[in-house]
C-alpha positions in Angstrom: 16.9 15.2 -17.5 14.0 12.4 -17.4 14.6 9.9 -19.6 11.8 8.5 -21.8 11.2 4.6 -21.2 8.2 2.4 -20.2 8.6 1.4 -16.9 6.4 -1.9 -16.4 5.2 -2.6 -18.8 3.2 1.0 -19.4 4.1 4.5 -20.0 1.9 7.3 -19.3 2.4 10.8 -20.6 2.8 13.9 -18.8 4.0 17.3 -20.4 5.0 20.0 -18.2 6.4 23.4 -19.1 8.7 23.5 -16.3 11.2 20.5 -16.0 11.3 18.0 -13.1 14.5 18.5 -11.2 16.6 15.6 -10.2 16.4 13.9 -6.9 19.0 15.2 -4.6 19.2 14.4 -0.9 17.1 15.8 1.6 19.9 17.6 3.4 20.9 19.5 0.2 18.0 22.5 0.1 19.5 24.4 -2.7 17.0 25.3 -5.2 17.5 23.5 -8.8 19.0 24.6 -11.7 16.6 25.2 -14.9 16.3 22.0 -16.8 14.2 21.8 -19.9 10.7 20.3 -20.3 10.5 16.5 -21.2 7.7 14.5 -22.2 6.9 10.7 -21.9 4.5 9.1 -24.8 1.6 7.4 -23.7 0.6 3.9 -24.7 -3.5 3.1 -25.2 -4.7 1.9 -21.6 -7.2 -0.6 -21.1 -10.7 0.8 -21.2 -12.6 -2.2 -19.8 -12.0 -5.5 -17.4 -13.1 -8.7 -18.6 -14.7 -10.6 -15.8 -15.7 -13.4 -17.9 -12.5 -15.0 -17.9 -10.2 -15.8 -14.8 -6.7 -15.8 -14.4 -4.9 -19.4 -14.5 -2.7 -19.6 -10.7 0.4 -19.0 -13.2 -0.1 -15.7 -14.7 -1.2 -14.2 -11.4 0.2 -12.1 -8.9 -0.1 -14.0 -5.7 -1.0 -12.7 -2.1 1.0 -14.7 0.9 -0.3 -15.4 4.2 2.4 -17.0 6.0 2.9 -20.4 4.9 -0.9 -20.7 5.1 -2.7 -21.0 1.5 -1.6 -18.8 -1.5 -4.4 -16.5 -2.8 -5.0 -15.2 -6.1 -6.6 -12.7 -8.1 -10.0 -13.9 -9.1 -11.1 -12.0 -12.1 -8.8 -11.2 -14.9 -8.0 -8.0 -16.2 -7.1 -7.4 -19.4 -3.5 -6.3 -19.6 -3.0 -5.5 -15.4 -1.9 -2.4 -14.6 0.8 -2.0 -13.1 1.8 0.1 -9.6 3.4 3.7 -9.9 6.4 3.2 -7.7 7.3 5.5 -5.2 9.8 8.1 -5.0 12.4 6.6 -2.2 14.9 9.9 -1.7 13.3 13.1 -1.0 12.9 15.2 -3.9 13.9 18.8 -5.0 11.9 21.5 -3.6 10.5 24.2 -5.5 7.4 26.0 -7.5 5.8 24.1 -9.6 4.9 26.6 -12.7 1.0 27.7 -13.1 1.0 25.8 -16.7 2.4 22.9 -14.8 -0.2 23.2 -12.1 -2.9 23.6 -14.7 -1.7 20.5 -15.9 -4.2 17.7 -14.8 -2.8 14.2 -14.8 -4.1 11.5 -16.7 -6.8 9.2 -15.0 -6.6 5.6 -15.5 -9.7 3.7 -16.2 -12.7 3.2 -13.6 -12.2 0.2 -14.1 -9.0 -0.1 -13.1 -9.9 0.1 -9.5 -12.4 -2.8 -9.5 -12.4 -4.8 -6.2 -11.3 -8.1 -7.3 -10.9 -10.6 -4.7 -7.9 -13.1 -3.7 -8.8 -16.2 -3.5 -8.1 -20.1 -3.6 -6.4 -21.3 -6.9 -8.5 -23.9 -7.5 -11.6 -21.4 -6.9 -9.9 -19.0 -9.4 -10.1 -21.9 -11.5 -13.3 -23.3 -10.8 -15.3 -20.1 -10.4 -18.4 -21.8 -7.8 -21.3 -20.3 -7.2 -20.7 -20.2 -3.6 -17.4 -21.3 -2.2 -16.5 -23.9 0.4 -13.3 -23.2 1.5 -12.5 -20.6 4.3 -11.4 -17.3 4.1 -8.3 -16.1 6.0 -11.1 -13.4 7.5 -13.5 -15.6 8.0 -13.8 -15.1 11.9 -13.7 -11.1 10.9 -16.2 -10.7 8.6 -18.7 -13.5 9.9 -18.3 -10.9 13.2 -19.1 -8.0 10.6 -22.1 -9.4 9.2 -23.6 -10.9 12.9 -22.7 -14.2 12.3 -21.8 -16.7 14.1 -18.2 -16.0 14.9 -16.0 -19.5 14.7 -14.1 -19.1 11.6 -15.8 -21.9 10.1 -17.0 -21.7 6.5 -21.0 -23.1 6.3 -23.9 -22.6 3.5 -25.4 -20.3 5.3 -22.1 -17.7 5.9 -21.2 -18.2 2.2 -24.7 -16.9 1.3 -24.0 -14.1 3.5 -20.8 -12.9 2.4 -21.5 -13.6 -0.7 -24.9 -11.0 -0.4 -22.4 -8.5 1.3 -19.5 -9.1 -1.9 -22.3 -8.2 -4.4 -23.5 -5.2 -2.4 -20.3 -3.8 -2.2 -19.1 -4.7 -5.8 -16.5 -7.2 -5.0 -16.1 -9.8 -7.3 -16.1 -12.6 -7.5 -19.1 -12.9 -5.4 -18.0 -16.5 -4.0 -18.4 -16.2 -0.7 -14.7 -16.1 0.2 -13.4 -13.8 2.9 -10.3 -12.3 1.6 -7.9 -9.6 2.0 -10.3 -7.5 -0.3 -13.6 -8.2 1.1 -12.0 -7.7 4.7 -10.6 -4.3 4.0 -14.0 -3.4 3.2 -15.1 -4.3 6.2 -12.2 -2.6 8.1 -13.5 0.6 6.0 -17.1 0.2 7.0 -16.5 -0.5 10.2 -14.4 3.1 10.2 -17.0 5.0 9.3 -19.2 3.6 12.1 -17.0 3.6 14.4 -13.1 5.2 13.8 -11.7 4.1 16.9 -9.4 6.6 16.3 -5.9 6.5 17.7 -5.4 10.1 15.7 -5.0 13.0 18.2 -7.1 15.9 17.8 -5.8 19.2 16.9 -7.3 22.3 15.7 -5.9 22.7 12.3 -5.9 19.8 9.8 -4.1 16.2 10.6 -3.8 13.6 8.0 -4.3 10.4 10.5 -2.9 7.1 8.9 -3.8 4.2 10.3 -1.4 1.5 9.1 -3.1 -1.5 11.3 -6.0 -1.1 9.5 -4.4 0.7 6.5 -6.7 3.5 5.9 -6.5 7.0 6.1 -8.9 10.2 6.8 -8.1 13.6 7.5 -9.8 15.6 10.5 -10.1 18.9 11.5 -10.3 20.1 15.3 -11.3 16.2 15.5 -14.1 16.1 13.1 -13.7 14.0 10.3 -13.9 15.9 7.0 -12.2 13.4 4.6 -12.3 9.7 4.6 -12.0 7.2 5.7 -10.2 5.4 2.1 -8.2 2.2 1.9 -4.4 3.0 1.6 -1.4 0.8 0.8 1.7 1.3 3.2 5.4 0.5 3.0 6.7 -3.2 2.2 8.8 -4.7 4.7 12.0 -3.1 4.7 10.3 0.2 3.4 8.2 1.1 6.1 5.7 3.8 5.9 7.7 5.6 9.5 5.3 6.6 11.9 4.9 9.6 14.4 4.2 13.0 13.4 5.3 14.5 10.0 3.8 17.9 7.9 3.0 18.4 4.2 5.9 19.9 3.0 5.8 20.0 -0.6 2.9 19.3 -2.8 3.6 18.3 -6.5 0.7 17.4 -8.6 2.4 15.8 -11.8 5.3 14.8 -10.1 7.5 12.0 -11.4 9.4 9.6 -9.7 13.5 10.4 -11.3 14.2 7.2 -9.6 11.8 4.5 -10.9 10.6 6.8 -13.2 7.3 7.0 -12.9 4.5 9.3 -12.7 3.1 9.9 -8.6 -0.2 11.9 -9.6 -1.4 14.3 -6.6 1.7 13.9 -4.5 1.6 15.1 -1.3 5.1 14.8 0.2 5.3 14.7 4.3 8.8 13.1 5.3 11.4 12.8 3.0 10.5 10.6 0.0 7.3 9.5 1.5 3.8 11.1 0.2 -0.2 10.7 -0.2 -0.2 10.0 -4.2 -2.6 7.8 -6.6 -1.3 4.5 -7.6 -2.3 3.4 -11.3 -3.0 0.2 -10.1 -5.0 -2.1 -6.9 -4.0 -0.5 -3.3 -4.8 -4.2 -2.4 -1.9 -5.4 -4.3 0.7 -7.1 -2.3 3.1 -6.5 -1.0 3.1 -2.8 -0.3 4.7 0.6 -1.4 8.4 2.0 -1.1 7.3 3.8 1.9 4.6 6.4 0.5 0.8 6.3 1.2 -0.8 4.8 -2.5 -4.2 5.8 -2.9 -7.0 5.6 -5.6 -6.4 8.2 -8.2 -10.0 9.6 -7.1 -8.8 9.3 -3.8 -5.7 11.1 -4.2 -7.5 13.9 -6.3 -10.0 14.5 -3.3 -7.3 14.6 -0.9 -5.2 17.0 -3.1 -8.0 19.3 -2.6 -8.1 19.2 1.0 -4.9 19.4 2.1 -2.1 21.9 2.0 0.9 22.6 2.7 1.9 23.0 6.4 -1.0 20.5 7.2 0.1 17.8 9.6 0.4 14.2 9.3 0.1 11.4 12.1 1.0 7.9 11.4 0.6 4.9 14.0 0.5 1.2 13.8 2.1 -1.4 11.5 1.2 -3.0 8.4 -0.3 -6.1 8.7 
């Protein structure tokens, strides 16, 4: 039976009239036993980000590059939510009940999803206008925006990425090319131009790209879904690649092992499945394997696959 217990820091609730079975291994396909229903208790979510304030280098979570500088988040947000963990052992098959079904799950806040940038500590601390220092992207998003391309941080290409930040609702608009500001980019840039690696097929594919760690689903090679920013596996948890099919969906499921709700999961090899993440997919370091999405994300998606759709993943994780 689930056990009821915070995990992070932040519990959400999620009442289903059928129970959750345990996780078993993948080998066993025996169907479950009846269990009965449990229920978590929410606690009060934060309904706004404060982006007045910036977090000092100590309280944040901090994004490595490599012996290179450490980046930070650059706008607070008042309490940080926390990841939903994944589900690492595949879980029990079987039919969800319609009043489970009919069951939505909780959305987080919008603003839960806001695009806040890692950057320098002592710009987190500083907050400047218009930053100085360069990006790790730098070279990559002066490219982007037609600059000229030498990785070198002037005026005149922190004017213009800071013009882009604001446009697309990054913050803070400083001007520094980050992980955040470059995954926009690498979105953008999809939608232009997918330079897909994703074979076509006539029925649905889910095509993952981990390089650029964004997904989109097709259909006899026309896009129909996408592209969004993802979040792949961790090292050591790798997202694993090649060709997989939906082969369970569970829309309130609950991770038995972190536990943990995985809204909208979409389960394609093993343990590893599309689901919305109650926290930033540009959070280091990564997932336990599964594909995190947006919680809107993972709602649209929800609706466009099924099961018996197919899956390709290529690439690696930067």
């Amino acid at each position: 039976m689930i056990r009821k217990r915070t995990c992070q820091g932040l519990a959400l609730f999620l009442t289903v009239a059928a129970a959750l079975p345990a996780t078993r291994a993948a080998a066993d396909p025996a169907p479950p036993a009846p269990q009965p229903s449990a229920t978590s208790v929410p606690q009060p979510m934060p309904s706004r980000v404060d982006d007045s304030v910036v977090l000092a280098p100590e309280m944040t979570q901090i994004w490595p590059l490599n012996g290179a500088q450490r980046l930070v988040p650059g706008v607070r947000q008042l309490p940080p939510l926390p990841d939903t963990p994944d589900q690492a052992l595949a879980p029990e098959v079987y039919r969800p009940s319609a009043a489970e079904d009919a069951l939505e799950p909780m959305a987080p806040p919008s603003s839960s999803y806001a695009p806040v940038e890692y950057v320098t500590p002592a710009d987190a601390a500083e907050a400047p206008a218009c930053t100085a220092s360069t990006g790790p992207y730098q070279k990559q998003v002066e490219r982007w925006l037609k600059l000229k391309a030498d990785g070198k941080q002037s005026p005149a290409d922190c004017r213009a990425i800071k013009a882009f930040q604001q446009k697309q609702g990054i913050r803070p608009a400083i001007g520094f090319a980050g992980p955040v500001t470059y995954a926009r980019v690498r979105q953008l840039q999809a939608r232009k131009d997918p330079e897909s690696l994703c074979p076509k097929r006539a029925g649905r594919v889910a095509c993952v790209d981990l390089n650029r760690q964004l997904m989109w689903v097709t259909k006899a090679g026309k896009r129909v879904f996408g592209p969004v920013p993802v979040r792949s596996g961790r090292a050591g948890y790798g997202t694993r690649t090649g060709w997989h099919k939906i082969y369970w969906r569970h829309k309130n499921h609950y991770s038995t092992l972190y536990e943990a709700p995985m809204p909208y999961s979409q389960f394609f090899d093993g343990g590893q499945a599309f689901h919305g993440i109650y926290g930033s997919v540009y959070r280091p370091p990564g997932s336990h394997g599964c594909v995190n999405m947006t919680f809107r994300d993972a709602k649209s998606l929800w609706g466009v696959l099924r099961s018996g759709d197919q899956v390709y993943v290529w690439g690696r994780k930067p």
